[in-house]
C-alpha positions in Angstrom: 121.7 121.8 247.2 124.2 123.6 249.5 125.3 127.1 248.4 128.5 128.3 248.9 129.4 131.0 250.5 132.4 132.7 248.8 133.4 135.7 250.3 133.0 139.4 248.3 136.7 140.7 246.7 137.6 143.6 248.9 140.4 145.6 246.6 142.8 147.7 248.9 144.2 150.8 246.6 146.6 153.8 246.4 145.6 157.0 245.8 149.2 158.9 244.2 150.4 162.0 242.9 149.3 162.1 239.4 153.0 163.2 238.6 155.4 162.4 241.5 153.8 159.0 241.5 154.1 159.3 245.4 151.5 157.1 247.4 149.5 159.5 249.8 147.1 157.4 250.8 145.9 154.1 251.1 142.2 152.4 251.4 139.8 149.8 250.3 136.7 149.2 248.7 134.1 147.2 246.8 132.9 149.3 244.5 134.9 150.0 240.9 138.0 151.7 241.2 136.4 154.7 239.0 133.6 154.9 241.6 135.8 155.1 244.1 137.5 157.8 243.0 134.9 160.3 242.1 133.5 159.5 245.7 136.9 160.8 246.8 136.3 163.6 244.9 133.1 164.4 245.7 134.2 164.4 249.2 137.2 166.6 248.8 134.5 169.4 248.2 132.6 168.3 251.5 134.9 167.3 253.6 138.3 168.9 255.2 141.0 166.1 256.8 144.3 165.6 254.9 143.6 163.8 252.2 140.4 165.6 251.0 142.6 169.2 251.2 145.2 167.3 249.0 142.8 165.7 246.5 141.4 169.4 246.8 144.3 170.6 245.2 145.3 168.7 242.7 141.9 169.4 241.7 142.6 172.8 241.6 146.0 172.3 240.2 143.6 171.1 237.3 145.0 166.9 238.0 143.3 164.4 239.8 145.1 161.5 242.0 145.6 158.0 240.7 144.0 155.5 242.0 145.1 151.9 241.8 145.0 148.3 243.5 147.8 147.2 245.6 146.0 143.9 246.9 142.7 141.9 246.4 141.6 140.5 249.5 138.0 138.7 251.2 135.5 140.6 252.8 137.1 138.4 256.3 140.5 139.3 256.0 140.6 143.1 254.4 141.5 145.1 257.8 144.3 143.2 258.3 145.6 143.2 254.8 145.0 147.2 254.9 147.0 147.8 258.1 150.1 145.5 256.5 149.9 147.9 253.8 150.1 151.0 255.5 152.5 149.5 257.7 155.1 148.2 255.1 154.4 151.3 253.1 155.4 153.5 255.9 158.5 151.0 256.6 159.3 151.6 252.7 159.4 155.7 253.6 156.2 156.8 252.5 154.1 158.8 254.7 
């Protein structure tokens, strides 16, 4: 008996403004979106590039960013699928 070989679901997500509902940042993973949020967390008390100092403070701002999936996508084909979405979100006016 052959097994298939289906490809894992790669989710690409936003990370927004918890108020503004502005995108800031876009990214993908495997894990649960929840996971993948307190890892962004986590690393905004590590770490120091953009978004880590933003997620910093909204954390200190006493909010958190919201995190939610813009595409599902195979394990082949998710770098592509995560550049068209920066991409077009940048063409939209987001930064």
């Amino acid at each position: 008996m052959q097994k298939e070989n289906n490809p894992k679901s790669v989710f690409i997500y936003t990370l927004s403004h918890p108020i503004t509902r502005e995108i800031r940042y876009v990214g993908k993973t495997v894990k649960k979106l929840n996971d993948r949020l307190k890892n962004h967390i986590w690393e905004s008390k590590q770490l120091a590039c953009y978004r880590h100092k933003w997620i910093s403070k909204l954390i200190k701002d006493d909010l958190k960013p919201e995190i939610k999936i813009l595409d599902i996508v195979t394990e082949d084909d998710w770098q592509f699928w995560e550049s068209y979405w920066i991409e077009q979100l940048v063409a939209w006016g987001l930064r």
